[in-house]
VOPAGU-2260 file (C-alpha; in pm, 1 decimal, decimal comma):
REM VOPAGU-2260
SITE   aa  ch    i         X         Y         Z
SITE  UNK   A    0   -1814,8   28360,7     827,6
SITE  UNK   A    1   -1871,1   28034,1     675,1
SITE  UNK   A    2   -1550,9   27923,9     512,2
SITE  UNK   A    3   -1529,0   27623,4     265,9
SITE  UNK   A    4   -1145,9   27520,6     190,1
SITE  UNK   A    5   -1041,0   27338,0    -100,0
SITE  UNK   A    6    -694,1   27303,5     -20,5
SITE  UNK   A    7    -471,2   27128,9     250,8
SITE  UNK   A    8    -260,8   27450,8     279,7
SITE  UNK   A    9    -524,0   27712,7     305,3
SITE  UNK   A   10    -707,5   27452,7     628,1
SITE  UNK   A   11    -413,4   27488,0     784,9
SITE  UNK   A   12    -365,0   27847,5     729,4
SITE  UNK   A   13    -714,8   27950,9     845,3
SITE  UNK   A   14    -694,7   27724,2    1156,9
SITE  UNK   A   15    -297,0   27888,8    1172,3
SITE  UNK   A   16    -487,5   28217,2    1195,3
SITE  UNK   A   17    -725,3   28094,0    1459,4
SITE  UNK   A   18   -1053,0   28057,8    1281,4
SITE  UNK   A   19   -1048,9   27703,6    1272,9
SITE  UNK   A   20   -1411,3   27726,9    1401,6
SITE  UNK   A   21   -1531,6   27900,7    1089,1
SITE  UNK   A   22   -1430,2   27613,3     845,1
SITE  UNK   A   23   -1720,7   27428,9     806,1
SITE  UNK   A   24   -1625,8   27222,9     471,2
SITE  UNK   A   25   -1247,7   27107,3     351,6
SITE  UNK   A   26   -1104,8   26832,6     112,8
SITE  UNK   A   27   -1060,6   26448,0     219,1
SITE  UNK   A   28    -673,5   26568,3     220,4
SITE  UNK   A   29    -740,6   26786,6     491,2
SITE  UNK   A   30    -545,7   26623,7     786,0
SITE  UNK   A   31    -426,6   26910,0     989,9
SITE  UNK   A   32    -397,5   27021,5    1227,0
SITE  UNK   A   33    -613,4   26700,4    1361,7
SITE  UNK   A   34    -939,8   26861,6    1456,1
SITE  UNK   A   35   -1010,8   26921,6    1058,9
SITE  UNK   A   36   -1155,1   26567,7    1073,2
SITE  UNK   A   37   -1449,9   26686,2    1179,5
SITE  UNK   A   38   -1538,8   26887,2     913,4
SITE  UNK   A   39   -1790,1   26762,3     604,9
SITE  UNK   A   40   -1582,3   26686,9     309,2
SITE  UNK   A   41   -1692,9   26834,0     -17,0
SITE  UNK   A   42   -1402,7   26668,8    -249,0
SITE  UNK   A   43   -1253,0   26377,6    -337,0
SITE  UNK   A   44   -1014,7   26216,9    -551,2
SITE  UNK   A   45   -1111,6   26053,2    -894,3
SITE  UNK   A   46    -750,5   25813,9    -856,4
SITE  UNK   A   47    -820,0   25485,7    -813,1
SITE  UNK   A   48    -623,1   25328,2    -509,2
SITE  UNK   A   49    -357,5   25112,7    -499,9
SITE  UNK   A   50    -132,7   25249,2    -780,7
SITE  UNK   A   51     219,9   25260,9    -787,7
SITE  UNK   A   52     444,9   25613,4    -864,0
SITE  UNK   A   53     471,2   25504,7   -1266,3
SITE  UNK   A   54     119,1   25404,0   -1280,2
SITE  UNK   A   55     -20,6   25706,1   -1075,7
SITE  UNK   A   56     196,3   25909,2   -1336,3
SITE  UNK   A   57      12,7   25776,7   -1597,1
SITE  UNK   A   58    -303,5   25792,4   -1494,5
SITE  UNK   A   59    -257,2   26172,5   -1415,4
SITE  UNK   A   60     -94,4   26244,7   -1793,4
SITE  UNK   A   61    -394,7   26077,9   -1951,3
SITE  UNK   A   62    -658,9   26276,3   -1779,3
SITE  UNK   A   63    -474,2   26544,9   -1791,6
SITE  UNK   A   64    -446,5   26508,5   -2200,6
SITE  UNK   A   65    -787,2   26454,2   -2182,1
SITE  UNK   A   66    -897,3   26779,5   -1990,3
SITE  UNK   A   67   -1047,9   26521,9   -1729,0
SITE  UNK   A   68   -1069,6   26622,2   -1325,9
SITE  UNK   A   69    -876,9   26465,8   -1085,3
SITE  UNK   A   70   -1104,9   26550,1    -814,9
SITE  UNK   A   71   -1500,6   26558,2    -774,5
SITE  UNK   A   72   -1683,1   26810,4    -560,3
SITE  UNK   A   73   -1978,9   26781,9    -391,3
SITE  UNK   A   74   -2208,9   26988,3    -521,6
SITE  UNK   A   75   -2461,2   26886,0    -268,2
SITE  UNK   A   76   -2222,4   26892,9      -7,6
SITE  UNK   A   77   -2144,8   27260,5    -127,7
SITE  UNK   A   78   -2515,2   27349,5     -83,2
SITE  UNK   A   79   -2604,1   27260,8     214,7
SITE  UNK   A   80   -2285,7   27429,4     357,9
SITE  UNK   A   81   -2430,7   27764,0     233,1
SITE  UNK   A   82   -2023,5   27872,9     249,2
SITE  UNK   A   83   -1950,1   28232,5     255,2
SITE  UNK   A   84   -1611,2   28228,1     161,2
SITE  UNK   A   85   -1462,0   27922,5     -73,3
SITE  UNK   A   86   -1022,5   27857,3     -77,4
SITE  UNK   A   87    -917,7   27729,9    -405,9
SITE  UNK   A   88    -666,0   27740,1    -665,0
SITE  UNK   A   89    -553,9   27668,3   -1052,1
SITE  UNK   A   90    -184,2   27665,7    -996,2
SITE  UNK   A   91    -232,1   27281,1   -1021,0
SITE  UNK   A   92    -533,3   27044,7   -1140,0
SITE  UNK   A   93    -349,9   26753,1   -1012,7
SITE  UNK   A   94    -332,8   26895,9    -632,1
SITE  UNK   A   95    -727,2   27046,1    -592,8
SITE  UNK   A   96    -988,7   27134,9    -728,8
SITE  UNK   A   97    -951,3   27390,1   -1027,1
SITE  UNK   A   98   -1084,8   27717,9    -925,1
SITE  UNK   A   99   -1321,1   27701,7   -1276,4
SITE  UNK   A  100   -1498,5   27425,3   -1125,3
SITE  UNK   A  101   -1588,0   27554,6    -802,0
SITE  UNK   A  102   -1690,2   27897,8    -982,0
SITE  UNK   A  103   -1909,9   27662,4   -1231,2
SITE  UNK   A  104   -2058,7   27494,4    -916,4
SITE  UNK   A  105   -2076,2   27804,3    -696,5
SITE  UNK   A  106   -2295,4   27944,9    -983,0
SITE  UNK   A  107   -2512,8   27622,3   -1047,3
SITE  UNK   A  108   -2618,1   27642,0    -732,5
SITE  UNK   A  109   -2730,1   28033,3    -691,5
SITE  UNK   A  110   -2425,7   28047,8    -463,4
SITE  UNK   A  111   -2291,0   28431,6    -351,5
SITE  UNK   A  112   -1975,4   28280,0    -199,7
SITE  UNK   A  113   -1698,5   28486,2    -251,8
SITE  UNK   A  114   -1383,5   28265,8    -399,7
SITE  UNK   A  115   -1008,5   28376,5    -321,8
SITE  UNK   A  116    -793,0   28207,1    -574,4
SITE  UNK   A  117    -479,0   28089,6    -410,7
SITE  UNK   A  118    -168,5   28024,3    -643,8
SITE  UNK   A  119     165,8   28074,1    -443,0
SITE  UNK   A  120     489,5   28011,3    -649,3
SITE  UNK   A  121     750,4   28086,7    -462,2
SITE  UNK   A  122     835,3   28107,6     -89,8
SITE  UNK   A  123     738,8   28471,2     -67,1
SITE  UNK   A  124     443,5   28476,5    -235,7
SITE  UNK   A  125     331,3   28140,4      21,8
SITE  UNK   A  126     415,8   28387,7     288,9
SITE  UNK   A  127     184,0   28671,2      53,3
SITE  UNK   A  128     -83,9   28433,0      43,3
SITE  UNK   A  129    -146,7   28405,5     453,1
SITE  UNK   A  130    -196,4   28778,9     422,9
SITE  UNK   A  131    -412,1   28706,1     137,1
SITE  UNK   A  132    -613,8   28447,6     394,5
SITE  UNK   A  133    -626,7   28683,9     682,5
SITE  UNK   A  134    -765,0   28989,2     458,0
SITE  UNK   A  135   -1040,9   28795,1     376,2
SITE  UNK   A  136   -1149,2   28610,3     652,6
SITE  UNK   A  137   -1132,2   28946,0     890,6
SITE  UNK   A  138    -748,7   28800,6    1030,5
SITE  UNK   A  139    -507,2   29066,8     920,4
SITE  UNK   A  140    -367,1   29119,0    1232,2
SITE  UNK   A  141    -282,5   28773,9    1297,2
SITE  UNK   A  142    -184,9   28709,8     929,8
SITE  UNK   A  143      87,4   28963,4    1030,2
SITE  UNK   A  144     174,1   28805,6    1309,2
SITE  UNK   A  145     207,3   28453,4    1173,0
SITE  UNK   A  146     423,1   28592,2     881,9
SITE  UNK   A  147     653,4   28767,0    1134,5
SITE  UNK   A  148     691,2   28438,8    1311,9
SITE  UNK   A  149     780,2   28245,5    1067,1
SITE  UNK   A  150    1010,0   28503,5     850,1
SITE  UNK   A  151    1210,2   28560,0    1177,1
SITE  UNK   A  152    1196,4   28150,8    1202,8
SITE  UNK   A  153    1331,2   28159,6     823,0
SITE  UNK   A  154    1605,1   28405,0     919,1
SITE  UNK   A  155    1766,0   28240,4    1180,3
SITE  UNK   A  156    1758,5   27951,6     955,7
SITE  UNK   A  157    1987,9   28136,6     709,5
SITE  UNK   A  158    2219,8   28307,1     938,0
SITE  UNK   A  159    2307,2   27961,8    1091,6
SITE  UNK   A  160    2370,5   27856,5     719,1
SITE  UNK   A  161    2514,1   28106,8     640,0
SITE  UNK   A  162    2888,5   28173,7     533,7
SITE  UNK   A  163    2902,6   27796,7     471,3
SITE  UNK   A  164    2971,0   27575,8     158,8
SITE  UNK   A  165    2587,8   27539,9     -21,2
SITE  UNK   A  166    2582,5   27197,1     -60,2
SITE  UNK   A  167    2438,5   27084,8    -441,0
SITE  UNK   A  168    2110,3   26879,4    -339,1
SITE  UNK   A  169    1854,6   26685,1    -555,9
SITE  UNK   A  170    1514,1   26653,9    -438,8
SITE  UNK   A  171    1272,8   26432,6    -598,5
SITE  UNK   A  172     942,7   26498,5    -614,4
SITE  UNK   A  173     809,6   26210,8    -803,3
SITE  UNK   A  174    1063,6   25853,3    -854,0
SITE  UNK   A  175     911,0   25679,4   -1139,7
SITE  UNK   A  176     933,6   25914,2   -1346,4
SITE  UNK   A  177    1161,8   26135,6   -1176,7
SITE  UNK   A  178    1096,3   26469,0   -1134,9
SITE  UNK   A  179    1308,5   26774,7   -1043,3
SITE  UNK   A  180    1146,2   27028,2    -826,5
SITE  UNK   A  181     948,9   27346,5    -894,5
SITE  UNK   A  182     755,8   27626,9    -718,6
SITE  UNK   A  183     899,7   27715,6    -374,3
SITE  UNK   A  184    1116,5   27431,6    -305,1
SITE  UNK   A  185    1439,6   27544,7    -480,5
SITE  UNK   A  186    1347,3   27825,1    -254,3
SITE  UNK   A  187    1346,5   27587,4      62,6
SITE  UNK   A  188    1665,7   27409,7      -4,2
SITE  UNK   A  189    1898,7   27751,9     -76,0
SITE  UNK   A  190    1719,3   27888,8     230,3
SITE  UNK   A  191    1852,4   27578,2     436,2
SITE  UNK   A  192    2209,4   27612,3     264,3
SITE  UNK   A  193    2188,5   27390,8     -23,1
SITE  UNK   A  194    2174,1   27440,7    -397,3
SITE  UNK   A  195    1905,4   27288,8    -611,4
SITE  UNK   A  196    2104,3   27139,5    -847,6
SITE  UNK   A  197    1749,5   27044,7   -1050,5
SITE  UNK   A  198    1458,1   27292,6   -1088,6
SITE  UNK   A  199    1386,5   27692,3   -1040,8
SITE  UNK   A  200    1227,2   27881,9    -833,9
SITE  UNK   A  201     865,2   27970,5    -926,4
SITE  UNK   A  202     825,1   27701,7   -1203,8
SITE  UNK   A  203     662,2   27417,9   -1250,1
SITE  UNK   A  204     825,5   27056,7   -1148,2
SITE  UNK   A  205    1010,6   26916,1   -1419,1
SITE  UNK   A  206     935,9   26594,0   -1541,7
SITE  UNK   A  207    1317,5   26471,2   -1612,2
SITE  UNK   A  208    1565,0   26155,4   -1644,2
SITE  UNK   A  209    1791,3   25947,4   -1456,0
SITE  UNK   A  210    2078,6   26008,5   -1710,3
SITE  UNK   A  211    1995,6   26367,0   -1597,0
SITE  UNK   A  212    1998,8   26304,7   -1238,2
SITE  UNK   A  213    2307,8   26137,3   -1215,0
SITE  UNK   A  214    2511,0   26393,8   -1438,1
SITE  UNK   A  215    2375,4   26663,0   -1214,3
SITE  UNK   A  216    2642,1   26625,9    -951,1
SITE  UNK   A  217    2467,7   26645,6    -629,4
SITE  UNK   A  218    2599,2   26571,5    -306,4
SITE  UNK   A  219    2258,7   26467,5    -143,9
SITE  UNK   A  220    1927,8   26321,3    -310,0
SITE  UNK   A  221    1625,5   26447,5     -67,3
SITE  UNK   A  222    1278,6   26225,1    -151,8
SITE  UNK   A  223     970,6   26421,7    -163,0
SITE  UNK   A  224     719,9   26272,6    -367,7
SITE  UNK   A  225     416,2   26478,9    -361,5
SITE  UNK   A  226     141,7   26366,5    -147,9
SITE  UNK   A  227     346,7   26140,7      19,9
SITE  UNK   A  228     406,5   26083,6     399,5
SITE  UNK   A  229     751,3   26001,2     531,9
SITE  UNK   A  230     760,5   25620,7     533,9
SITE  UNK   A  231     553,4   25620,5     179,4
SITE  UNK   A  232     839,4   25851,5      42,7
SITE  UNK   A  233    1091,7   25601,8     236,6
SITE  UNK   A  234     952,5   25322,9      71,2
SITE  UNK   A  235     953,3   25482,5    -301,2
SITE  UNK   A  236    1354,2   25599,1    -207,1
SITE  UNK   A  237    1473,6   25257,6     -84,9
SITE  UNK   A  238    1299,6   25114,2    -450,8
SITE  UNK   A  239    1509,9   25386,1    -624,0
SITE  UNK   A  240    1801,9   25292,2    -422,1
SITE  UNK   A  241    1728,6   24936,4    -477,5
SITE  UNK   A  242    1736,5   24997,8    -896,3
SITE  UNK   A  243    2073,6   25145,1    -901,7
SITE  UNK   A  244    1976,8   25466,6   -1098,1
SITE  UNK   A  245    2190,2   25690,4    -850,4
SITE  UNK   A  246    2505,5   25738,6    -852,4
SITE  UNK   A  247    2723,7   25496,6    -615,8
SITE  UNK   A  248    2758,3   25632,8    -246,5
SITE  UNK   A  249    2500,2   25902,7    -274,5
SITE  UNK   A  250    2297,2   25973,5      34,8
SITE  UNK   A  251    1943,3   25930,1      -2,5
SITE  UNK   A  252    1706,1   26105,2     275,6
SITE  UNK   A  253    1308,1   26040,3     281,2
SITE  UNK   A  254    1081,3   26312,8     423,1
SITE  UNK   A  255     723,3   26406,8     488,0
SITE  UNK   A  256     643,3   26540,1     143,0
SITE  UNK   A  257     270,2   26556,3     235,1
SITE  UNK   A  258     322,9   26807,2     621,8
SITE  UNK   A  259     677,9   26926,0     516,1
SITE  UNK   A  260     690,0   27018,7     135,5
SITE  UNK   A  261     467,8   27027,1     -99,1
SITE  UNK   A  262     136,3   27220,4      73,8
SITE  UNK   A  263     230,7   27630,4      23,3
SITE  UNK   A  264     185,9   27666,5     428,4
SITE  UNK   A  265     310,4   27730,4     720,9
SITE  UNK   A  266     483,2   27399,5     804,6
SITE  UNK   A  267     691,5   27445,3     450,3
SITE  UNK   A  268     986,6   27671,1     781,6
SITE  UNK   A  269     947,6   27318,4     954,2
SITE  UNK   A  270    1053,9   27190,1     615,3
SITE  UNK   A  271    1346,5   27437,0     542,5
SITE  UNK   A  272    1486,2   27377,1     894,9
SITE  UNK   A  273    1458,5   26973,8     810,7
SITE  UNK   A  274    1633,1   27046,8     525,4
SITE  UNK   A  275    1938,2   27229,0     715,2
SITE  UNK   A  276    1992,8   26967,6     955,8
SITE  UNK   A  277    2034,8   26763,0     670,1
SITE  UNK   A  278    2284,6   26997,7     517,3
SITE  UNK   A  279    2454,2   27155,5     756,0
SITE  UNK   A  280    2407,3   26957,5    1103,2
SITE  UNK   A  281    2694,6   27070,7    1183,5
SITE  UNK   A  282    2529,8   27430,4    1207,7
SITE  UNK   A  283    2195,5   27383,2    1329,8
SITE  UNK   A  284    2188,1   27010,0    1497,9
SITE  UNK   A  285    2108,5   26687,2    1355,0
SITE  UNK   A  286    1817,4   26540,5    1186,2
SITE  UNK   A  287    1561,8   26385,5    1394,8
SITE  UNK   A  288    1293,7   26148,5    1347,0
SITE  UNK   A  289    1107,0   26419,6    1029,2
SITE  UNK   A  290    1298,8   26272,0     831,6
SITE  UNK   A  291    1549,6   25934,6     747,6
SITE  UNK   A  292    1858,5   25835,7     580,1
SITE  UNK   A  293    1788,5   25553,9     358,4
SITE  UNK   A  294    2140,3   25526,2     197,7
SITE  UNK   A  295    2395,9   25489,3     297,8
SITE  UNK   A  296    2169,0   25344,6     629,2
SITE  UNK   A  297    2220,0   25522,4     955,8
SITE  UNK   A  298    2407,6   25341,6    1220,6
C-alpha cells in the first residue's frame, strides 16, 4: 500500500503501527519519528516566516475570513506518488490540509486513492482514530495493541493521581492572543490530576482575555502554543511573564506543544504523564527536562 499522510499525527501513527515503509509522501511538519525525513513532501505552509504569536494570529483570522488555505499541496507531487491511501482531516484548516482540497486534487488528477478523514476531538476518539489507521492500512491487530499500551499507560497515570486534590491549571495554547484550550487537552490535564480551569473537552480552543485568565483562579499556567517546540513555547511564556498579565506568583511551565500536545497521537500519554509530574510530583516523580519552569525560575 502506498500511503500519502497529510498530518503530523497520522505519520506517526502509521510508522507507530509499523508501516513506516509504506508512507511514501507526508507534510513538511512531518518530523517524527526521524526517519520521516526521507519521505517527498507534498505540502507546505502558505505563512510567511518570521512572524510573531499576534502577527501569526492575524494572518490566520484574515485568511481564514477570506476562505483562503493555509497550506498548498503538491499536486504534482501527489501524482507522481500514485498514493493508494491519503490521511487527512477538516477538524482544522489552520493545522493541514482540508480534506476538500485533497478530494478536489485527488479527482483532478484521475486519482482512485482512497481518503480516511481523520477528526479526533477528544482523547478517546484520538485513541478511536489509531483503530481507524490500522483498519485501513491492513494493521488492526497492532492498532489494538498500541491502544492497549497506551490506555494501560493512561491508567496508571490516573490511579497515581488519583484520590488527590485536582489542581485548577491553565494551559495556553496561543499567548498573544491568549487562548484557552479545546479538543482533547482538557482531557489530558484531568487525566494527569488537574482541572482545566479554561476550555471543554471536545471543543474548539477558545480565543479569550487576560482579564479572563487572571479571574480564572488557577494554580498553574502550562504554555502550549500550537506548533511550538519547547524552548519556542519557553520563549513566548517568559514574554508573557515579562508583560505582567498573570497574576503575581503564578507558576508558569513551557512544554513541547508541537511532540507533546497538540498532534491527536500517540505521544499526547507522554504529554498527560508530563502534565502529572507537574501536578502531582509528589505522586508520580518530578518533571524532567520535557518540560521547564519559567516562573517562579527553578533553582
Amino acid at each position: 500500500m502506498r500511503i500519502v499522510s497529510l498530518l503530523p499525527s497520522a505519520t506517526e501513527i502509521v510508522f507507530a503501527l509499523g508501516a513506516g515503509d509504506d508512507l511514501v509522501g507526508v507534510t513538511f511538519e512531518c518530523d517524527y519519528p526521524p526517519e520521516v525525513r526521507g519521505k517527498r513532501i507534498v505540502s507546505t505552509s502558505t505563512l510567511p516566516e518570521g512572524l510573531s504569536a499576534a502577527e501569526i494570529d492575524a494572518v490566520v483570522a484574515e485568511r481564514t475570513a477570506a476562505g483562503e488555505d493555509m497550506y498548498r499541496l503538491d499536486e504534482g507531487a501527489l501524482a507522481a506518488l500514485d498514493a493508494d491511501l491519503a490521511l487527512t482531516q477538516d477538524l482544522c484548516a489552520v493545522c493541514s490540509v482540508d480534506v476538500s482540497q485533497v478530494r478536489h486534487a485527488l479527482d483532478f488528477l484521475g486519482s482512485s486513492a482512497n481518503v480516511v478523514n481523520l477528526n479526533p476531538r477528544t482523547l478517546p476518539e484520538v485513541l478511536d482514530s489509531i483503530r481507524t489507521i490500522g483498519a485501513a492500512i491492513g494493521r488492526t491487530s497492532e492498532a489494538e495493541r498500541l491502544v492497549a499500551e497506551l490506555s494501560e499507560r493512561l491508567d496508571a497515570i490516573r490511579d497515581a493521581v488519583a484520590g488527590r486534590r485536582r489542581v485548577p491549571t491553565l494551559v495556553l495554547e496561543w499567548t498573544d492572543p491568549p487562548y484557552a484550550p479545546g479538543h482533547w487537552i482538557p482531557d489530558m490535564v484531568t487525566a494527569a490530576g488537574g482541572d482545566c480551569v479554561l476550555g471543554r473537552s471536545g471543543e474548539r480552543s477558545l480565543r479569550t482575555d487576560w482579564d479572563s485568565v487572571a479571574s480564572a483562579d488557577a494554580e498553574v499556567a502550562i504554555a502550549a502554543p500550537c506548533g511550538f517546540d519547547l524552548a519556542e513555547s519557553a520563549a513566548l511564556a517568559t514574554d508573557v511573564a515579562g508583560r505582567e498579565v498573570l497574576p503575581d506568583g503564578l507558576p508558569v511551565w513551557a512544554v513541547d506543544a508541537n511532540a507533546l500536545f497538540v498532534r491527536p497521537g500517540p505521544r499526547l500519554v507522554d504529554g498527560v504523564d508530563v502534565l502529572a509530574t507537574i501536578l502531582h510530583p509528589e505522586a508520580v516523580g518530578a518533571p524532567d527536562a520535557s518540560c521547564a519552569r519559567l516562573v517562579p525560575s527553578e533553582a
